[in-house]
N, C-alpha and C positions, 0 to 999 in steps of 0.2 A: 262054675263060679257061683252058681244059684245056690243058697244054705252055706256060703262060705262067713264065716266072722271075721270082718273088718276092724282092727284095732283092739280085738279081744271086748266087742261092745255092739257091733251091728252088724246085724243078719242080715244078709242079701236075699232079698224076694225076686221078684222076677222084672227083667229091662223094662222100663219106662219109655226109651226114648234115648235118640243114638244122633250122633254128628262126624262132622271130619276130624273133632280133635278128644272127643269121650265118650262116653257111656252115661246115662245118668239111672239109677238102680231105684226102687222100692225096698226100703228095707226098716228096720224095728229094733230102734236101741231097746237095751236089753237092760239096761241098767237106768233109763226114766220109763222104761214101759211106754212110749210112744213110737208111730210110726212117723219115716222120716223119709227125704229122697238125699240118694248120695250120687255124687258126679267121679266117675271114673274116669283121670286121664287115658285113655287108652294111647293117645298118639307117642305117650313117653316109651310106650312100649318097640317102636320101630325108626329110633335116633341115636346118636353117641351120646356121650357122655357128656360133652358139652352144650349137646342142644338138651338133652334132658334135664340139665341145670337148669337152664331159660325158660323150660319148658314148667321147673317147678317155681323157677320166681315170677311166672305169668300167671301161676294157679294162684301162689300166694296173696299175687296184685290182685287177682279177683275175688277173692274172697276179704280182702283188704277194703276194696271200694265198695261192694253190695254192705258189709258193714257199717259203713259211714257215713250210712242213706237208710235214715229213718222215717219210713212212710208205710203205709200201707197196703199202696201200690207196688210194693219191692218186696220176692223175695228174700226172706230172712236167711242167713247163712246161719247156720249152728256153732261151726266146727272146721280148721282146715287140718289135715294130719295127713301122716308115709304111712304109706302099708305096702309092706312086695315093692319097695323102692320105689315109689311111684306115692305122687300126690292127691288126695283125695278131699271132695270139698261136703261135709255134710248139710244141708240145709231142710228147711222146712218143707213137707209135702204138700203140693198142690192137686186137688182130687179134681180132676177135669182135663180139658186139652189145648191145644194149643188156638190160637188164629188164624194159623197156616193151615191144620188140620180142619177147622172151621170150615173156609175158603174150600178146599177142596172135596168138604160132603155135601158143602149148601151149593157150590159154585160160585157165590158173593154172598154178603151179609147186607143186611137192609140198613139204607144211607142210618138213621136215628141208631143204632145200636152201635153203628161202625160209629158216630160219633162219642157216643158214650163210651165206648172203648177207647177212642183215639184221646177221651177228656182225663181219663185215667192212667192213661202212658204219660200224659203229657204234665200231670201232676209230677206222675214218678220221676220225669226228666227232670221238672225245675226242680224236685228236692236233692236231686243228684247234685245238679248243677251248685248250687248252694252250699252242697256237700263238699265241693271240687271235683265233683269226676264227670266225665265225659262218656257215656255208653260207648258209641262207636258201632254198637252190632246191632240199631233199632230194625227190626225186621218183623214178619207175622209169627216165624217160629219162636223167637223170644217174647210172645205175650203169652199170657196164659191166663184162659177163662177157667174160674174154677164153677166147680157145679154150683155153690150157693151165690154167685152171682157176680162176685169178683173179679175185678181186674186186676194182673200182675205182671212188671216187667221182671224179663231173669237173664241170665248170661253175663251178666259181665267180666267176660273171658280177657276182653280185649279194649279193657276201661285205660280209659289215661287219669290219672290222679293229681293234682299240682300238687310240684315238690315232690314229688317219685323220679326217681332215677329209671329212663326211658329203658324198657324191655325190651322193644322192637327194634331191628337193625337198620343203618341207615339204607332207605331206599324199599324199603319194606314195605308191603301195603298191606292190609289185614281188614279182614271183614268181606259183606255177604256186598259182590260188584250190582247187583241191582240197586240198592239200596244206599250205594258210597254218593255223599252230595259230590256234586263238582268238583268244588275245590279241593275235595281228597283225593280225587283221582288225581288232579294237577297238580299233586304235591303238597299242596300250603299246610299248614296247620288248620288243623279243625278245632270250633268253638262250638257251642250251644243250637247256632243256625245250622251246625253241620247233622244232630242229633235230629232237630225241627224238621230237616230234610228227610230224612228218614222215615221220621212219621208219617210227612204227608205222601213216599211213597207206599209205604204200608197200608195208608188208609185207602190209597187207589186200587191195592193186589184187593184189599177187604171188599170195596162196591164193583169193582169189574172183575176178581175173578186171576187177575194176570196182574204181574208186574209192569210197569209203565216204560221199563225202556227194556225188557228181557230180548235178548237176539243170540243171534246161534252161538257165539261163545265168549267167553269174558270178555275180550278183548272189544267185541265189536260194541256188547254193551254197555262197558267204560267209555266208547267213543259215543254212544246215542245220546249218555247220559250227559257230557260234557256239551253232545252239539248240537240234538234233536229236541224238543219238544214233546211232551205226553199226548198222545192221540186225546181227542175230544170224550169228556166223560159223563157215559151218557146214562149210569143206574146212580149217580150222587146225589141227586137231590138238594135238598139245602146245605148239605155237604160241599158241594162244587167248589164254593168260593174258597173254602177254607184249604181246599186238597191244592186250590190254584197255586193259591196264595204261597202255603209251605214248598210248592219246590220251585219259587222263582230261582235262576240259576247265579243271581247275584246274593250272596248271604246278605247282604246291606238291605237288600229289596224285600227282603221272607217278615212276617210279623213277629216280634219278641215272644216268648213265653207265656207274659200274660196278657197280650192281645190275643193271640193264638188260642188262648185256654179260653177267653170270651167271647170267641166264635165258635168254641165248638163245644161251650154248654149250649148256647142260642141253637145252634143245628141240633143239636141232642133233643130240643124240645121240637123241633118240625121245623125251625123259623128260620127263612134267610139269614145269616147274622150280619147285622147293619152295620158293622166295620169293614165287609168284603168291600164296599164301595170305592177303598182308595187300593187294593189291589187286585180288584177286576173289572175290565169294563164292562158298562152295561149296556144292555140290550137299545139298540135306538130304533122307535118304531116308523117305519117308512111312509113317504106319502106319496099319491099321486100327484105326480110337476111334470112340468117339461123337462124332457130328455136334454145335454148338453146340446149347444148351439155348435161349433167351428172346431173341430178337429186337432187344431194346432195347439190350445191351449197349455201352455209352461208350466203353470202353477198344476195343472190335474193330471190325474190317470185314470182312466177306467174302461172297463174291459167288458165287452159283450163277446156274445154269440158271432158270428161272421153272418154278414149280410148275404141278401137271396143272389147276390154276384158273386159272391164265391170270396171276398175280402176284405180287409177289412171293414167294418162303421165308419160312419161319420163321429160314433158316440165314443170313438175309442185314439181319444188322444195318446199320442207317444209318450214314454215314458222322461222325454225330453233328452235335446246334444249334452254334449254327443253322448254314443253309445259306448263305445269302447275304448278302453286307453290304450296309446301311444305302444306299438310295439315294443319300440326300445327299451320298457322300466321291467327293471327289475321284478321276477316275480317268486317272492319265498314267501313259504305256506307254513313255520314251524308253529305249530300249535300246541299248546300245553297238556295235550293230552300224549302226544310223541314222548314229553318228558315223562310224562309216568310212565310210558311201556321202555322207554331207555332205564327206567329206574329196576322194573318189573325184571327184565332179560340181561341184563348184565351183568356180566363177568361176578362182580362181590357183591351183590343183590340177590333177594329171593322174595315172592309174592307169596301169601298165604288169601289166594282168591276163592271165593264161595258163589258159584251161581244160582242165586237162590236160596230155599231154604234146604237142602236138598245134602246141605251140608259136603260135597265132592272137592277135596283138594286139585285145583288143576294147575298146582305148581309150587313146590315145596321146599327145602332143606333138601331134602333127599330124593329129588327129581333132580334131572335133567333143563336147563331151563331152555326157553326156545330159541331161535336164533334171531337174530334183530332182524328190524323190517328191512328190507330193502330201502334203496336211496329214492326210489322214485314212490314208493310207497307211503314213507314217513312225509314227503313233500307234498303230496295229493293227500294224504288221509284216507287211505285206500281200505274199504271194509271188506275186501273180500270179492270172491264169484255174485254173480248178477241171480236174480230169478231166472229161472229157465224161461223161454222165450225172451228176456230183454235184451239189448245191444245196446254198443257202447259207440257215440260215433265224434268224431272233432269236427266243431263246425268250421266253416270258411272263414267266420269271424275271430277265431280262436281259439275259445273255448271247447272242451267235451262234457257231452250230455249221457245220462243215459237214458232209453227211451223205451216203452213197456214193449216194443214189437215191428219189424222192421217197414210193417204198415204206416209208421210214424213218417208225413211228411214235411218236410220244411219248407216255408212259406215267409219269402221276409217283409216284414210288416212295413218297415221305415228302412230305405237301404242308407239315406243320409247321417239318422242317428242310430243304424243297424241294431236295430229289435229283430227279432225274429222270433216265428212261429213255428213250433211243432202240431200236428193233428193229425189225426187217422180217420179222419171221416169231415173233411171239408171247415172243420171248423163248432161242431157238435162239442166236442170237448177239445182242448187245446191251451198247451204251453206256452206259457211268453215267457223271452229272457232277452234282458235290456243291463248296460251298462252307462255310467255317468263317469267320467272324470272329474267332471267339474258340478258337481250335484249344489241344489237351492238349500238343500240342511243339511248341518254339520251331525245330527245325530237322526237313524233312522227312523226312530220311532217320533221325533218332530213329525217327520216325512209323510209316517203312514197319518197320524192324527190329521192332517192339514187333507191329505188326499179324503181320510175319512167322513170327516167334515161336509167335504166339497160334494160327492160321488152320493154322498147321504140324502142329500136337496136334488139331486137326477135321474137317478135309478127307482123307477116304481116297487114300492114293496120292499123297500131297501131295508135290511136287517142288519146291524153291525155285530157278529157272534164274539167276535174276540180279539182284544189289542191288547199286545202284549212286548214288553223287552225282551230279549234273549241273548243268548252266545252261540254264532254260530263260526266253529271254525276257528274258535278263541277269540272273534271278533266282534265289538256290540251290536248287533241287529234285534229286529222287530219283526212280529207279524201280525198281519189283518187278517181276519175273516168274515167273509159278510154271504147274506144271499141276499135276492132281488127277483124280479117278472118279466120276465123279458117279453115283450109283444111282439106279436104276427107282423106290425108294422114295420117292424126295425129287421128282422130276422126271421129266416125261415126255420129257426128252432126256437118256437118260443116257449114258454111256461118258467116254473122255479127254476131258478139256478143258484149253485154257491161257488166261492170262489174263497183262494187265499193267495196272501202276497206276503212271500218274505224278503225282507232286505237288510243288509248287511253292507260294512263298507270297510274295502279290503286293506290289507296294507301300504299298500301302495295309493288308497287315497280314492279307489276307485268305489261308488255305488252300485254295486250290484242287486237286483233284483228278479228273482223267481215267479214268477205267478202262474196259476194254475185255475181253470176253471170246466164246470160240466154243472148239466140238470142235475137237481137236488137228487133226484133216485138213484143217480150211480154216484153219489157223492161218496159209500162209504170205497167205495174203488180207489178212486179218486183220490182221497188220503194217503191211502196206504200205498199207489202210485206216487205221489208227490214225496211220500217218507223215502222212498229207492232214489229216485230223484235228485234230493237233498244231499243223499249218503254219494252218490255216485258224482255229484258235479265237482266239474275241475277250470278255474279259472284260465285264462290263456299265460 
C-alpha cells in the first residue's frame, strides 16, 4: 500500500497510526505540494455490502461534522473521497503524538499541562457544540499534541450532528466503554455533559496513568462506570476539583462548558480554581473534643477501632432501627445498566465497543454476539469471578457479601437493629453493614452531611476527604470519607485511621449502608477491598 496513489493525487508514505475501524496514512498531495494525513476505512474492507454503505455514510458524517467546527483546536478535514470502493477522509497533518501515547512513555502528565491540554479539548468541544455536533469518542487517543505546542481534538468518526439522519442502529452503542458517561451506557441520549464526561475521564488516564473505571472487560467496565466511583486521585493537583467535578455521574450535577473551561485555565496556572467549591467538598480541619457521650444516639454514626474487649465502643453508635427490611417485600434489582447489555446482546442489536485506546473490536456486525446474562445475574448485577483468595458468603440476616479471605469474621454489632461486622484480626480493620427501612432522610447524602457534621466535633483529628452524590446500582446514594486519631484510651489500635461510608436507598425503600474502615497505612488496600465489595454485594 505504501507509494500507492490515492485519487490520482496522494502518495501514501508510511502508517501513522491504526484503530478497530482504519488506518490513518502520511502522505503528499501531489498536486498542492503539501504534506497531509489520510484516514483509511480499513473496516469496510471485511463487511457486506450493506454495512459498507453505513460504513461510508459514517465516514461521510465525519468528515461532515469535523467541517462545521472551526477552531483551532480541531483537526482540519481537507477532502472526503472512494478510492478501491472504500471511503477515504483526507485531512491536515498533525507532526507529533497522541495523549495516550504521552501517558504511556511519561507514565502520567504533570497536573498543569494535563490542564492546559484538557483547556484546549474543551475549547474544541464547546465550538463543536455550537457547531451542532456531539464528539462521542473524547478519549487520550483522539488528542493530539503536535511538536509546536498544540493542542488538537480528531476523530470524529462517531459524531452525532443535529438534523442528521441517525447512522447507528437502534440499540447500538459506539465508542471507547472507558470513556462512555453514564447515561450512554443506560441508553439516554447524550448531550454536551456527555462529551464534559469524557474529558474529565481523559484528564484522570493523563495525571494517573490508567483509566478511572478500566476492568477486565467491557462489560464489567460499563458496569463500574455506571456504579462505582473513581478511586482517590492522588498526582492532580489543582486539577483534582475539576477532574471531580466532570464525572459527577448525574449530567445535571457536571459544570457547563464554560464553568468547566474557568477551572481549568485557573489549574493550568498552579491555582485551586475557586468554583470547585460547589462541586467538591472541602477539607474540614479536626479538633481535639470529647469523644461521643452514650452509644444509642439516632441522629449519629460513627465508627472506631473495636475496643481492648474485643467489641464494640461506647463511641460507635448504631447505624439506627431497625436494620433490615421485612422479609416479605419484594426484592428487584433492574438497573439501567442491564438495559444496555440487553441492548448490547440481542438478537437485532450490535455493540461497536472499544476498551480503551487500544482500539479492539469486542463485538461487532460480524461477530457472534454473546448470550444474555443469566436471570440471577441481570438481578444481582453480577461482575464476574471473585479475586483469588475472596469468598462469597450469605449472611443470616440476608444479604450476601463478598469478603477478601475466609479469615473474615462476623461479629454482630447490634442484633436488635442487626448491624453486623466483618474482621480478620479482631476488629483492626473491619466492615460494617447496616440496613433502615425506615431511615431519618429521604436522600443519602442529607444522611452523610448531618452524620458529617456531627462525627466532625468527635473524632480527634477528624479530616472530612470527600462527600459526595452518586449512583449506585441505578440508585441515588452518597459517600463520605474521612480520617481521624484514634487513642490508646478508646482502643487498642490506636493512631490514623480512614474510613468511608456509602449509602444508598433501595427500591424498596430500604437504607442501606456499607462502611469500611483501617489505619491510614493500609488504606490503599483497603479501597481497592471496598471497590470488590461494592461490585459483589447482594441485597437480601
Amino acid at each position: 500500500m505504501q507509494g500507492s496513489l490515492v485519487a490520482g493525487r496522494y502518495r501514501l508514505g508510511d502508517s501513522i497510526g491504526s484503530g478497530g475501524m482504519g488506518r490513518v496514512w502520511r502522505a503528499h498531495d501531489e498536486v498542492l505540494h503539501r504534506s497531509v494525513a489520510i484516514k483509511e476505512l480499513t473496516a469496510a474492507l471485511y463487511v457486506s455490502d450493506s454495512e459498507g454503505a453505513r460504513l461510508l455514510a459514517r465516514t461521510r458524517a465525519e468528515a461532515r461534522a469535523a467541517a462545521r467546527i472551526n477552531h483551532s483546536a480541531v483537526v482540519t478535514v481537507h477532502d472526503v473521497l472512494e478510492h478501491d470502493g472504500r471511503p477515504w477522509i483526507v485531512m491536515e497533518l498533525v507532526e507529533g503524538h497522541s495523549l495516550a501515547d504521552a501517558v504511556k512513555e511519561r507514565d502520567r502528565v504533570e497536573p498543569r499541562e494535563a490542564a492546559r491540554i484538557g483547556l484546549w479539548v474543551l475549547r474544541a468541544l464547546r465550538a463543536a457544540h455550537t457547531a451542532g455536533v456531539l464528539h462521542r469518542d473524547v478519549k487520550p487517543g483522539n488528542v493530539l499534541l503536535a511538536r509546536d505546542g498544540r493542542v488538537l481534538l480528531t476523530d470524529f468518526g462517531i459524531a452525532q450532528i443535529d438534523g442528521d439522519t441517525a447512522i447507528t442502529r437502534t440499540g447500538e452503542v459506539v465508542g471507547s466503554v472507558d470513556y462512555l458517561a453514564p447515561e450512554r451506557v443506560r441508553g439516554h441520549d447524550p448531550g454536551p455533559s456527555s462529551d464534559l464526561w469524557a474529558l474529565g475521564a481523559t484528564l484522570y488516564t493523563a495525571v494517573e496513568g490508567r483509566s478511572p473505571f478500566r476492568r477486565t472487560s467491557p462489560l464489567s467496565t460499563m458496569q463500574a462506570v455506571v456504579e462505582e466511583e473513581a478511586d482517590e486521585l492522588r498526582h492532580a493537583g489543582p486539577l483534582e476539583p475539576v477532574i471531580s467535578a466532570l464525572l459527577r455521574k448525574d449530567p445535571a450535577d457536571r459544570p457547563d462548558a464554560a464553568r468547566a473551561e474557568q477551572m481549568l485555565a485557573e489549574a493550568a496556572e498552579g491555582r485551586r480554581p475557586r468554583a470547585a467549591q460547589e462541586y467538591v467538598a472541602t477539607r474540614a480541619a479536626g479538633a481535639h473534643v470529647p469523644l461521643p457521650p452514650q452509644a444509642g444516639a439516632r441522629t449519629a454514626r460513627t465508627a472506631t477501632p473495636y475496643p481492648r474487649s474485643g467489641g464494640p465502643t461506647a463511641v460507635q453508635p448504631p447505624y439506627g432501627p431497625p436494620a433490615v427490611a421485612p422479609r416479605g417485600k419484594a426484592r428487584i434489582r433492574v438497573i439501567a445498566l442491564v438495559v444496555a447489555l440487553a441492548a448490547i446482546v440481542g438478537g437485532a442489536t450490535a455493540a461497536v465497543l472499544q476498551q480503551g485506546d487500544r482500539g479492539r473490536t469486542t463485538a461487532g456486525p460480524s461477530e457472534t454476539s454473546a448470550p444474555a446474562p443469566t436471570p440471577d445475574a441481570t438481578r444481582t448485577g453480577s461482575t464476574g469471578g471473585l479475586p483469588e483468595g475472596w469468598v462469597r458468603r450469605t449472611d443470616p440476616f440476608g444479604f450476601t457479601v463478598v469478603l477478601p479471605g475466609e479469615d473474615w469474621e462476623r461479629v454482630v454489632f447490634d442484633e436488635e437493629t442487626r448491624q453486623v461486622d466483618y474482621t480478620p484480626d479482631g476488629g483492626r480493620h473491619f466492615l460494617r453493614i447496616a440496613a433502615d427501612d425506615s431511615p431519618d432522610f429521604d436522600d443519602p447524602y442529607d444522611h452523610l452531611s448531618d452524620l458529617d457534621q456531627q462525627i466532625g466535633g468527635r473524632l480527634v483529628g477528624y479530616r472530612r476527604l470527600g462527600l459526595q452524590r452518586l449512583t449506585y446500582r441505578d440508585r441515588d446514594g452518597a459517600r463520605l470519607e474521612y480520617g481521624w486519631t484514634a487513642l490508646a484510651k478508646d482502643t487498642e489500635f490506636p493512631g490514623p485511621y480512614r474510613a468511608v461510608d456509602q449509602m444508598y436507598i433501595s427500591r424498596d425503600g430500604v437504607e442501606y449502608a456499607l462502611y469500611m474502615a483501617s489505619p491510614a497505612a493500609d488504606w490503599d488496600t483497603t479501597r481497592e477491598q471496598f471497590r470488590t465489595i461494592l461490585q459483589g454485594w447482594r441485597e437480601p
